[in-house]
N, C-alpha and C positions, 0 to 999 in steps of 0.2 A: 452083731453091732448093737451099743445101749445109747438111750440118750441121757438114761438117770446112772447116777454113777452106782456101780456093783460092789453097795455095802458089805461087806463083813464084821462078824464078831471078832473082837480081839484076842481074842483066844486062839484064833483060826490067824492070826498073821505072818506069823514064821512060817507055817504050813501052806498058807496060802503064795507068799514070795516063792518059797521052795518049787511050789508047783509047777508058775504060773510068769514069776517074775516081776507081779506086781501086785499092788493089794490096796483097798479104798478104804479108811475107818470115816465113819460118819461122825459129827462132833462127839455125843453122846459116848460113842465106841474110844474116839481121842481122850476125851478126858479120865477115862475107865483108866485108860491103857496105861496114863502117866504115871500114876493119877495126878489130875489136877482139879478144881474147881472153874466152870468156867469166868465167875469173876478176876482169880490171876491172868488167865490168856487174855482177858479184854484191856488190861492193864499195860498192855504194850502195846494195843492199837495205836493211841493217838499220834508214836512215834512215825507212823507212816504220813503222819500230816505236815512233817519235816525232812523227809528225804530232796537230797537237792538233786538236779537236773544229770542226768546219765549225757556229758558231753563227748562220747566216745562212738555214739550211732555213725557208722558209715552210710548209711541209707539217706543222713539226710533229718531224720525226724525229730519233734522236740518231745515224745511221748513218754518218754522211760525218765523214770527217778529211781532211785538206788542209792545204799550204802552197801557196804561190804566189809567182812571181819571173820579174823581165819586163828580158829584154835587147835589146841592135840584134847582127845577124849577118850575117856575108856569110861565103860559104868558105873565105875565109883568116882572118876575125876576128870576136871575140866578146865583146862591151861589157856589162856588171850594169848597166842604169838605173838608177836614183834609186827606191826602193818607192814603188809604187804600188799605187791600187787595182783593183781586177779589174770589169771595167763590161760590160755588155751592155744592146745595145737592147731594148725591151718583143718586137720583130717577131722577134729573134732566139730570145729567153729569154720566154713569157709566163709564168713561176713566179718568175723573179730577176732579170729585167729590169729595168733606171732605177733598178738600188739599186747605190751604190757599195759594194762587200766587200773591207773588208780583213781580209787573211791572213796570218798569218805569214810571212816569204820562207825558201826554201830553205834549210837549214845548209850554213853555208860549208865542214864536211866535206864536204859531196856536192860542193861549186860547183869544190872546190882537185880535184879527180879527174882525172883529165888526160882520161880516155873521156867527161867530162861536156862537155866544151869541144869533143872531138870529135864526140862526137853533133851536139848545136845546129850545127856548121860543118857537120857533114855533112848534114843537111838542108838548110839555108840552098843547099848548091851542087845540089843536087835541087831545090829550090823555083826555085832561078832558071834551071835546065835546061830545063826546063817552063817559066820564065816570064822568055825570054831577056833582057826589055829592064828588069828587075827587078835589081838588084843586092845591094841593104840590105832587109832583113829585122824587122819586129818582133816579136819575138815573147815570148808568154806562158808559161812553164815551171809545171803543176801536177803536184802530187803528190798522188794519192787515197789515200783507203784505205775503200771501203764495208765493213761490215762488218752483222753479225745479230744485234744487239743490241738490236733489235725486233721481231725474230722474221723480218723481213725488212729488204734493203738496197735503195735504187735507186741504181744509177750513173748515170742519165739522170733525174732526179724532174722534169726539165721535159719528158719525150717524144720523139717524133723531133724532129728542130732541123739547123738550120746553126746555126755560129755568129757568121757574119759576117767574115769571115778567109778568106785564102786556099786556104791548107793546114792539116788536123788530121791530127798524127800521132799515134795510139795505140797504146802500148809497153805490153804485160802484162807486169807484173814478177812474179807470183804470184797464187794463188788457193789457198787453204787449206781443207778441209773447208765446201764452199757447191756449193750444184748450181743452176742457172741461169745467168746472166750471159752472154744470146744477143746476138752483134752483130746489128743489122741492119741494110743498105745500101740505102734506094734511089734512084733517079734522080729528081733534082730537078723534072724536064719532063715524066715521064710513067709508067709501071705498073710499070717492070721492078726488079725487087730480089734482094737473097741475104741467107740468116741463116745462121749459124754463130758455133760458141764457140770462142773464145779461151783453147785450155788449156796451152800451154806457155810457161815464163815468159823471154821475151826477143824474142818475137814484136811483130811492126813491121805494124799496119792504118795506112794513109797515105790520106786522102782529100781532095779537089778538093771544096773546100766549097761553088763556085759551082754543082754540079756534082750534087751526092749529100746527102741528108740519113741523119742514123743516127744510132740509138738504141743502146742495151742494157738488156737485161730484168732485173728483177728477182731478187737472189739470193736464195736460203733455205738455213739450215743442213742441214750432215747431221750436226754434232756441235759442243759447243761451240766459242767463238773463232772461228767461220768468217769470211773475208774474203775482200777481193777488192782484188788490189795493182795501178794501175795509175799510167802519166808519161803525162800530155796534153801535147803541144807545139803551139801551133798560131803559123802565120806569116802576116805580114800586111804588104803592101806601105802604104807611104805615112803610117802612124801605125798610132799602138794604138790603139783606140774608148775613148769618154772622151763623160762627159756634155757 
């Protein structure tokens, strides 16, 4: 068990998923890897200062804001599908399973970004390094924002999970005044796992979903506004899941 998350060189990332099933780049290592400058990726933050309210919580809660936007990607290209709804199985999801949620989709300021296009491609050619015989990519683009306006937030309100997809990438854009929000990873087949928090914002957890299931805990304020900013990406060979 870590409490700081287990950097790697990005050089080491394919070999590292291979290994292991999952793999942590540190800003520094993210921006390498795209490449990008970190001035572009801070050029989509503000967008999360507009996500509207996630009205689909079963539990109850008013914590989750979200949009959602779902393209085809391969390394060189990067296609906006037609909006759609965002679906998961009951086996995957037993909290929001077999209910179709629609989300707002992305603003087309973040989509026109030119690092937003390379991101999605640059996973896409990661996902199919790992999965050579994989070319086209489905994948699901969200944008969180938990926040403590219940005195608590959950990022995971359905628990450990997969979520039925190949690959999930999870990018901290931010975390503001909230103390919790522990990742935790473990191996889908058997005892071994790691937790640690996710505190600098531009950080890349990349996981092998057939592979690892994972969670994150619960945040709580230390002062008002606390939040917690994160970009889910997950990629999926063959379709998107759909009732």
């Amino acid at each position: 068990m870590s409490l700081s998350p287990p950097y790697i060189d990005a050089a080491q990332l394919v070999s590292e998923m291979r290994g292991q099933g999952y793999a942590v780049l540190g800003p520094a290592e993210f921006c390498s890897w795209l490449p990008a400058d970190p001035t572009e990726l801070e050029a989509l933050r503000p967008s999360w200062n507009r996500l509207p309210p996630d009205t689909y919580l079963r539990d109850g809660g008013r914590y989750r804001r979200r949009r959602h936007s779902c393209y085809h990607a391969t390394a060189t290209e990067l296609t906006l599908v037609p909006h759609r709804a965002h679906w998961q199985p009951v086996e995957y999801n037993a909290l929001h399973g077999g209910l179709e949620r629609w989300f707002e989709p992305i603003e087309p300021e973040v989509v026109a970004q030119p690092v937003w296009t390379t991101l999605l491609r640059r996973l896409a050619a990661c996902c199919t390094a790992l999965k050579p015989g994989v070319e086209g990519w489905y994948v699901e683009a969200h944008q969180f924002r938990i926040d403590t306006t219940d005195g608590i937030g959950r990022p995971t309100p359905e628990g450990a999970h997969r979520d039925g997809v190949d690959f999930v990438a999870v990018i901290l854009v931010g975390r503001e005044r909230v103390k919790g929000g522990e990742s935790r990873v473990f191996d889908a087949h058997g005892p071994q796992g790691l937790r640690f928090t996710l505190d600098q914002p531009w950080t890349l957890l990349l996981l092998d979903d057939e592979r690892v299931i994972h969670e994150t805990t619960p945040i709580q304020p230390l002062s008002d506004g606390g939040h917690r900013d994160t970009l889910v990406l997950t990629y999926r060979q063959g379709g998107f899941q759909g009732p």
